[in-house]
VOBA-1610 file (N, C-alpha, C; in pm, whole numbers, padded with zeros to 5 digits, always signed):
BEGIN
Unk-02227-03747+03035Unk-02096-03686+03063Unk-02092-03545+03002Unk-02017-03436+03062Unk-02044-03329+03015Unk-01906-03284+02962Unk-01945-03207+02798Unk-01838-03207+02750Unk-01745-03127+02794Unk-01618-03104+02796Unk-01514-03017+02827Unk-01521-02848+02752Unk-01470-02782+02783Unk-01455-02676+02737Unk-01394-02645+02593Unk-01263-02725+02622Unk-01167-02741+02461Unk-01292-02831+02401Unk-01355-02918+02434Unk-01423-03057+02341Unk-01568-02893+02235Unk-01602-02824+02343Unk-01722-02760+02281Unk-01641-02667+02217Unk-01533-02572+02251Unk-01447-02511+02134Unk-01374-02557+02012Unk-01381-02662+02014Unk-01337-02780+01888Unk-01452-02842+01811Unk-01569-02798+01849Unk-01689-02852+01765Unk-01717-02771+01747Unk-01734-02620+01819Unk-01751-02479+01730Unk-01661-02415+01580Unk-01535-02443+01616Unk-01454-02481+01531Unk-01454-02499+01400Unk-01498-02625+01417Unk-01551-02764+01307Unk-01644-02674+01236Unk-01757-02633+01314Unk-01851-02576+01234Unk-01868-02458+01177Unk-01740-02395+01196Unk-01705-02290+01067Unk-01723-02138+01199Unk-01719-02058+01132Unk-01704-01913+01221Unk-01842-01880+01178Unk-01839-01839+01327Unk-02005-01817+01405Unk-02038-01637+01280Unk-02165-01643+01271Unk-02205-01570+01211Unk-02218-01389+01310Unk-02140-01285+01251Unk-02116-01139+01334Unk-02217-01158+01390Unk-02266-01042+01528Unk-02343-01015+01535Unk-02371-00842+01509Unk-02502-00831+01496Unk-02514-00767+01391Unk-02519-00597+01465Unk-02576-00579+01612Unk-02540-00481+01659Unk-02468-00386+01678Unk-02459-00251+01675Unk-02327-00254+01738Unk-02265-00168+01907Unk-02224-00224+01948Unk-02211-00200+02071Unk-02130-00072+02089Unk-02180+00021+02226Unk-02072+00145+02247Unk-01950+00155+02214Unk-01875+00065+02269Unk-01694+00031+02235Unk-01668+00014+02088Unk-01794-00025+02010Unk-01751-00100+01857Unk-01773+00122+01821Unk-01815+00162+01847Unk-01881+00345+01798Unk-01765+00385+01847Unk-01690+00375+01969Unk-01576+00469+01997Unk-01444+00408+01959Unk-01424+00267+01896Unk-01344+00240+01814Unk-01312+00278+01702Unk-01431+00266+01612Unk-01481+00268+01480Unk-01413+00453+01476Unk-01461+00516+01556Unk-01411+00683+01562Unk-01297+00700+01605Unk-01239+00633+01652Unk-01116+00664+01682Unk-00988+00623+01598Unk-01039+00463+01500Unk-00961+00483+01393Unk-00993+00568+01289Unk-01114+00630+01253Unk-01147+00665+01164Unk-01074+00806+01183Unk-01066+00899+01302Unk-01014+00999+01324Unk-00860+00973+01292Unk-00806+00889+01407Unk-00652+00855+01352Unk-00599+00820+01166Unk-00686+00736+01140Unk-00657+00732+00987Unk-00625+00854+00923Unk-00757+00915+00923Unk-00763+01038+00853Unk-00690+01120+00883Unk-00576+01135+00981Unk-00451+01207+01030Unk-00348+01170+00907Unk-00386+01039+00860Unk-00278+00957+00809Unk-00274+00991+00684Unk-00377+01000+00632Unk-00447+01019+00538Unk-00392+01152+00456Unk-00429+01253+00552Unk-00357+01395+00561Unk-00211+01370+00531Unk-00112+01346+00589Unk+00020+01331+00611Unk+00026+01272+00487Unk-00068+01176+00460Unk-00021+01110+00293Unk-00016+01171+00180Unk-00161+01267+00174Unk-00169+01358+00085Unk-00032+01418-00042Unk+00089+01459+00058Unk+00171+01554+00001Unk+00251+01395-00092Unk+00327+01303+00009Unk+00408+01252-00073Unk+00298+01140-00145Unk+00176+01105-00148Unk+00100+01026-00225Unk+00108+01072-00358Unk+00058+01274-00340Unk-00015+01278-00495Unk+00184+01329-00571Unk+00266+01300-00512Unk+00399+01330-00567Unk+00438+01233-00623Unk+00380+01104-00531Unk+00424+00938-00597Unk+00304+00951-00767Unk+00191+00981-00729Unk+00109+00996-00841Unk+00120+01053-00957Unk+00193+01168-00949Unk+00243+01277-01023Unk+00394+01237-01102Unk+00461+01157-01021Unk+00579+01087-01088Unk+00546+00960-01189Unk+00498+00841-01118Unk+00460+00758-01152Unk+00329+00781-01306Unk+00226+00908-01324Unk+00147+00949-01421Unk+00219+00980-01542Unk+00365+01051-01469Unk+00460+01112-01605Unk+00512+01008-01678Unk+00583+00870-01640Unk+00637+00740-01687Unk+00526+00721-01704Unk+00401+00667-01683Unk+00281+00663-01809Unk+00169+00701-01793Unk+00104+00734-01850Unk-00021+00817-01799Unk-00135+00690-01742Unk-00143+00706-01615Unk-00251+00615-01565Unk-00225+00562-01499Unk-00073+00548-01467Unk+00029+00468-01365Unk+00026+00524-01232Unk-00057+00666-01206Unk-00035+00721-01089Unk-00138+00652-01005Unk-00184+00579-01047Unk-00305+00524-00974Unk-00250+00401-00847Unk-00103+00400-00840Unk-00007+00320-00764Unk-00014+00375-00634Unk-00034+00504-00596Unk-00073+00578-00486Unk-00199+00594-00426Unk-00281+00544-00489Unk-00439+00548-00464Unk-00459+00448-00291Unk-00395+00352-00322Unk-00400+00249-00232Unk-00358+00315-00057Unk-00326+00393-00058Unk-00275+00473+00031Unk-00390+00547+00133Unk-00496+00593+00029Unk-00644+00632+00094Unk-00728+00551+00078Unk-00740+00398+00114Unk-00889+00337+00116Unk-00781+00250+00272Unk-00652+00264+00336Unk-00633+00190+00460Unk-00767+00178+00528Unk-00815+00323+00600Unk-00958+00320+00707Unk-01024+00177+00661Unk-01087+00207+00600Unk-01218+00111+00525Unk-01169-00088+00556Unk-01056-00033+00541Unk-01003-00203+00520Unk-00997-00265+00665Unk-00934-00135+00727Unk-00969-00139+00872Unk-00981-00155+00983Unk-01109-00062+00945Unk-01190-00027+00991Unk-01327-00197+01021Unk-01357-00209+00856Unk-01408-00367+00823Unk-01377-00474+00910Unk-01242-00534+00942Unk-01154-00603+00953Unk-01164-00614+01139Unk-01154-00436+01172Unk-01158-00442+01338Unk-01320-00501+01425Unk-01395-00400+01357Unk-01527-00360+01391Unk-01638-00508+01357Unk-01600-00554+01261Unk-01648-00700+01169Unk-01854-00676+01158Unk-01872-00566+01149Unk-02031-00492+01150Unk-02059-00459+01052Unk-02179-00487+00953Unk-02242-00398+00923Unk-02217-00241+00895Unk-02155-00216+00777Unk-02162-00041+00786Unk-01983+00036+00858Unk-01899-00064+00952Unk-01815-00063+00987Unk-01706+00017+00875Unk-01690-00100+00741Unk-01580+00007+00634Unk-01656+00121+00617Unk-01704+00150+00576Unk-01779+00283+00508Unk-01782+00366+00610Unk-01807+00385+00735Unk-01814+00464+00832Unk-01656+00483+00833Unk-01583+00395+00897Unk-01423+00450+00920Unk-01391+00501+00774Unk-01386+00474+00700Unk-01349+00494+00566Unk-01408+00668+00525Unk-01537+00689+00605Unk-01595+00766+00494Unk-01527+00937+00647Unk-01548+00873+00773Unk-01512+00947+00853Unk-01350+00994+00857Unk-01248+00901+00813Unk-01092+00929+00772Unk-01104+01055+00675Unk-01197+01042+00567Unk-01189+01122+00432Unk-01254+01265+00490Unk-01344+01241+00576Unk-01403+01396+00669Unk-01285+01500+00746Unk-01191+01364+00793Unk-01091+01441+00888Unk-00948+01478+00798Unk-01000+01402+00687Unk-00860+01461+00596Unk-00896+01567+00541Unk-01016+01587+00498Unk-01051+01692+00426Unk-01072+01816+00524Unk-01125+01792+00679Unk-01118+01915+00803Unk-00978+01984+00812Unk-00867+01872+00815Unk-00775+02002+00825Unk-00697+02033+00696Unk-00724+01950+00593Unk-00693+02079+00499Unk-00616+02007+00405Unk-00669+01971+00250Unk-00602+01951+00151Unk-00620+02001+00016Unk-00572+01953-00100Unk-00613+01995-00202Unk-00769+01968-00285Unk-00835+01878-00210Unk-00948+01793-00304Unk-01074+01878-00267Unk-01066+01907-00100Unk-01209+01978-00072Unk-01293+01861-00068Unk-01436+01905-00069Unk-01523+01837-00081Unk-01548+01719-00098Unk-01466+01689-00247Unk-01459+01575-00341Unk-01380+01471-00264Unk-01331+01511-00130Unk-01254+01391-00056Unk-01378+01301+00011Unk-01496+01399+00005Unk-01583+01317+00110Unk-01623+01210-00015Unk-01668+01260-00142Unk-01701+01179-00252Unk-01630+01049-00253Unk-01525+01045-00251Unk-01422+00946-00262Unk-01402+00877-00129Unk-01445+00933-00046Unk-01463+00850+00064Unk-01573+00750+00090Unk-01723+00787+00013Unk-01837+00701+00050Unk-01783+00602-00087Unk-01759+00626-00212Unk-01721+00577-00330Unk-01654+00428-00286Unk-01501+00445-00212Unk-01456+00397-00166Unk-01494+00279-00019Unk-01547+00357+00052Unk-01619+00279+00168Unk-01651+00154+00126Unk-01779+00202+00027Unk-01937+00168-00017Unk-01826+00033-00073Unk-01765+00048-00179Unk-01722-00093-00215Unk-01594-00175-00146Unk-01567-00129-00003Unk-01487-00188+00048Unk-01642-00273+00122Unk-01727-00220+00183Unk-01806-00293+00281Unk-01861-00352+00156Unk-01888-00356+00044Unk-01984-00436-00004Unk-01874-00623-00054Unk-01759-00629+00008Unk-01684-00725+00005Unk-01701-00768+00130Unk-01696-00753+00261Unk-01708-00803+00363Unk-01857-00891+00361Unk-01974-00784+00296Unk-02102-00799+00287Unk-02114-00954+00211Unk-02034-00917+00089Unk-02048-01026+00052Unk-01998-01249+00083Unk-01918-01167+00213Unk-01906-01338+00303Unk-01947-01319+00391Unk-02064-01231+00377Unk-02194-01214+00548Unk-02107-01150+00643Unk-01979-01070+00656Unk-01934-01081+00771Unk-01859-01182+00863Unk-01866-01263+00775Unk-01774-01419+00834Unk-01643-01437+00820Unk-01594-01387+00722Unk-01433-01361+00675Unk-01388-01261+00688Unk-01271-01262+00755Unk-01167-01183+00799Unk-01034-01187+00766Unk-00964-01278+00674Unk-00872-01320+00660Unk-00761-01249+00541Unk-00663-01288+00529Unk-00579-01166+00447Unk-00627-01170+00288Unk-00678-01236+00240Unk-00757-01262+00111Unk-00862-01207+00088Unk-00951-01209+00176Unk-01093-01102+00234Unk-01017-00947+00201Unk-00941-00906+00312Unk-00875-00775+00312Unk-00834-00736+00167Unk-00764-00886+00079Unk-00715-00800+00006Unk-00813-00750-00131Unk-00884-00851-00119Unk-01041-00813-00196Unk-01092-00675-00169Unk-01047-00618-00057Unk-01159-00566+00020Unk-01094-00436-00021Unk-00932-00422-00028Unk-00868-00290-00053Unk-00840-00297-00236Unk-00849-00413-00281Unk-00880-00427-00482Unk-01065-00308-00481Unk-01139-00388-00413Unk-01308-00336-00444Unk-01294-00187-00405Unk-01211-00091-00357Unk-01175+00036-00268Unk-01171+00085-00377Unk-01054+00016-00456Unk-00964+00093-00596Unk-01053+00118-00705Unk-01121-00037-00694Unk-01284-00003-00809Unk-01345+00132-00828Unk-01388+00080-00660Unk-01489+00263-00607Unk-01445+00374-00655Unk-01303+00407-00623Unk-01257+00549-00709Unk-01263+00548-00802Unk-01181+00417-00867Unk-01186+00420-01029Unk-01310+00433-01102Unk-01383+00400-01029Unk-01567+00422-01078Unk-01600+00612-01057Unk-01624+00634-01003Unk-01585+00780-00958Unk-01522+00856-01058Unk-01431+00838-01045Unk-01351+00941-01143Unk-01360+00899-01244Unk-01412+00772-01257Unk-01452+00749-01461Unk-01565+00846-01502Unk-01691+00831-01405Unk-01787+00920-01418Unk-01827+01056-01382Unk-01767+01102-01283Unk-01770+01229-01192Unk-01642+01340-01204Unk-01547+01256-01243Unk-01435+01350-01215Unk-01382+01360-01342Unk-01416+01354-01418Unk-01333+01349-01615Unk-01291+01279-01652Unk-01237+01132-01616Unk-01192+01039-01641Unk-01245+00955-01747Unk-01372+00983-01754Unk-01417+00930-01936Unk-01366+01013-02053Unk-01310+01158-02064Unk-01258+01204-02135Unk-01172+01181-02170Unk-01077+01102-02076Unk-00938+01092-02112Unk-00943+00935-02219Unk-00821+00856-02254Unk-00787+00813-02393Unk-00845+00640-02298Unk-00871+00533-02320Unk-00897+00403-02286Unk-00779+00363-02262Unk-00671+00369-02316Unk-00497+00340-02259Unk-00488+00386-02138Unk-00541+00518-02114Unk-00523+00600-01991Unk-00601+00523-01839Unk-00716+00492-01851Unk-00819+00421-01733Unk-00788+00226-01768Unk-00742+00231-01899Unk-00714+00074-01839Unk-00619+00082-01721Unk-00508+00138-01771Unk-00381+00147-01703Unk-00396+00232-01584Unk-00504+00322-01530Unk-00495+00337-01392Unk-00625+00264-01351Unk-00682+00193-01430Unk-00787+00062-01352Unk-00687-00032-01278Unk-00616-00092-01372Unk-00518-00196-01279Unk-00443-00186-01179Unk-00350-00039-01189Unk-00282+00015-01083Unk-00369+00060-00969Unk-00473+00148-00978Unk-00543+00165-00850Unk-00638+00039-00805Unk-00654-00063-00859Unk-00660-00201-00813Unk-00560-00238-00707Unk-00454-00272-00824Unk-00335-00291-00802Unk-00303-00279-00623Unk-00265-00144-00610Unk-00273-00049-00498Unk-00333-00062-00373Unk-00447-00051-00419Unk-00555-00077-00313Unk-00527-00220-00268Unk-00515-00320-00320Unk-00486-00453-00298Unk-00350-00450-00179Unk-00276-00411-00219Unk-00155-00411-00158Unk-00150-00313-00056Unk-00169-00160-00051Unk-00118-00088+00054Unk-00266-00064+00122Unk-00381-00113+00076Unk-00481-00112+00186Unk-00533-00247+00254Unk-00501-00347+00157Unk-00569-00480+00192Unk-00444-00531+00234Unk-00316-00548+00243Unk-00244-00578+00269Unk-00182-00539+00416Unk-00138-00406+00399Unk-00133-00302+00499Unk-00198-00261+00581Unk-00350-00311+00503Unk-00432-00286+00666Unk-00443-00404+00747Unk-00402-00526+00676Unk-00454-00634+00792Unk-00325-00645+00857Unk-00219-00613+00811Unk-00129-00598+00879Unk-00122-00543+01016Unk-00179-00394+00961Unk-00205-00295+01087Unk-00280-00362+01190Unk-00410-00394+01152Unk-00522-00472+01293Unk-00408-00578+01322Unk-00329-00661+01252Unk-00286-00765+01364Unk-00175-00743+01460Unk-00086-00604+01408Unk+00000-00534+01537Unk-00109-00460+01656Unk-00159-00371+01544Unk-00290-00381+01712Unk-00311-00461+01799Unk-00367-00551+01731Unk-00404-00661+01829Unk-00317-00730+01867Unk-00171-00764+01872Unk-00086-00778+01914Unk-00057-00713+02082Unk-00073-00573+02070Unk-00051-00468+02177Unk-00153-00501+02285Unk-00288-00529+02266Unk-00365-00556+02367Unk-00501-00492+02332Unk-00488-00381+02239Unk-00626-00271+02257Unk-00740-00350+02199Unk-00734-00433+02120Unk-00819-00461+02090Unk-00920-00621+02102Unk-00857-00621+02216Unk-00906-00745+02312Unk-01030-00779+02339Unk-01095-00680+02332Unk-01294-00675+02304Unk-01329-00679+02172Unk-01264-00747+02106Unk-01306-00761+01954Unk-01230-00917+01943Unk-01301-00984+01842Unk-01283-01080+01769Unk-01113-01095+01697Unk-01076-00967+01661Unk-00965-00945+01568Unk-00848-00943+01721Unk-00896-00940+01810Unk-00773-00952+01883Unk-00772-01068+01988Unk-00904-01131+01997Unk-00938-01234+02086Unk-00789-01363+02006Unk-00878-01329+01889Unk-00822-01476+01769Unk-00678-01457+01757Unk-00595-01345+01789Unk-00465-01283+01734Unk-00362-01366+01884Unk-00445-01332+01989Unk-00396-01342+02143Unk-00390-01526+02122Unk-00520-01576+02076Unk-00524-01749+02100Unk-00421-01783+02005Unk-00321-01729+01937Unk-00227-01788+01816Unk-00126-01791+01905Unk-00092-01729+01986Unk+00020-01688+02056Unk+00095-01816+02136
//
């Protein structure tokens, strides 16, 4: 007897989520660029009232500005989240920080720094459940490991070992903090109104969003 369709989607099921594949296809390259471009619009626009939230929040205590951080690792989270590839965060992530820094902010250069910084330990959370998890716990791991990346960064690269151990505990937790919430939070948010709309119907993140419905 040959099994049914629902009978073989209910034993796939059972056996847990099929492992990515590892390619990546044309549509996954002009996705991947097209949030990464759009982000980094966002990114930009964030710039002014981010480093103002940073700048307020630093004065009530020094290290507290790190509550705004979470604001630039969205791409990465994603980016991860849409694309579900190999290399996926770090590319949107590191390409947002290219297009924030093209049209024009205060950081220069050092945005691209903070962009691979950031990437690098958003994908190395996906990496670490093979690509198999996608879920809002994943994400929010995924935008906490973002906050690391900078906070790693600017402990070593940007002066942040100079300053007092009160100072980097207290923006270790907050740009944790942050990242957890307005990238891992906020971004899975974002992919599931996407995928809500329809665009992303050639992906996994919107196949699974459409079958809830």
């Amino acid at each position: 007897m040959h099994a049914t369709v629902n009978e073989i989607q209910a034993a796939a099921d059972q056996a847990g989520p099929r492992p990515a594949r590892r390619g990546w296809r044309p549509v996954d390259i002009i996705v991947a660029a097209v949030l990464g471009i759009a982000l980094g619009v966002v990114y930009w626009l964030w710039d002014t009232p981010g480093y103002a939230w940073y700048g307020a929040a630093d004065a009530l205590t020094p290290g507290l500005g790190g509550i705004a951080n979470g604001g630039w690792l969205i791409a990465g989270v994603a980016g991860g989240l849409v694309i579900r590839k190999p290399g996926a965060a770090l590319f949107v992530e590191l390409l947002a920080a290219v297009v924030e820094m093209a049209i024009g902010n205060q950081w220069g250069i050092t945005t691209i720094y903070s962009g691979l910084a950031e990437g690098a330990f958003i994908e190395l959370v996906f990496a670490l459940f093979l690509y198999r998890r996608f879920n809002l716990g994943v994400a929010i791991l995924a935008g906490a490991a973002g906050g690391l990346g900078e906070w790693l960064l600017e402990l070593v690269a940007f002066g942040n070992a100079q300053k007092s151990a009160a100072f980097n505990a207290v923006y270790l937790v907050s740009t944790v903090v942050s990242g957890a919430v307005l990238a891992g939070v906020v971004g899975w948010l974002l992919v599931k109104a996407l995928a809500a709309t329809g665009v992303l119907d050639r992906f996994a993140a919107g196949r699974r969003e459409k079958a809830r419905v």
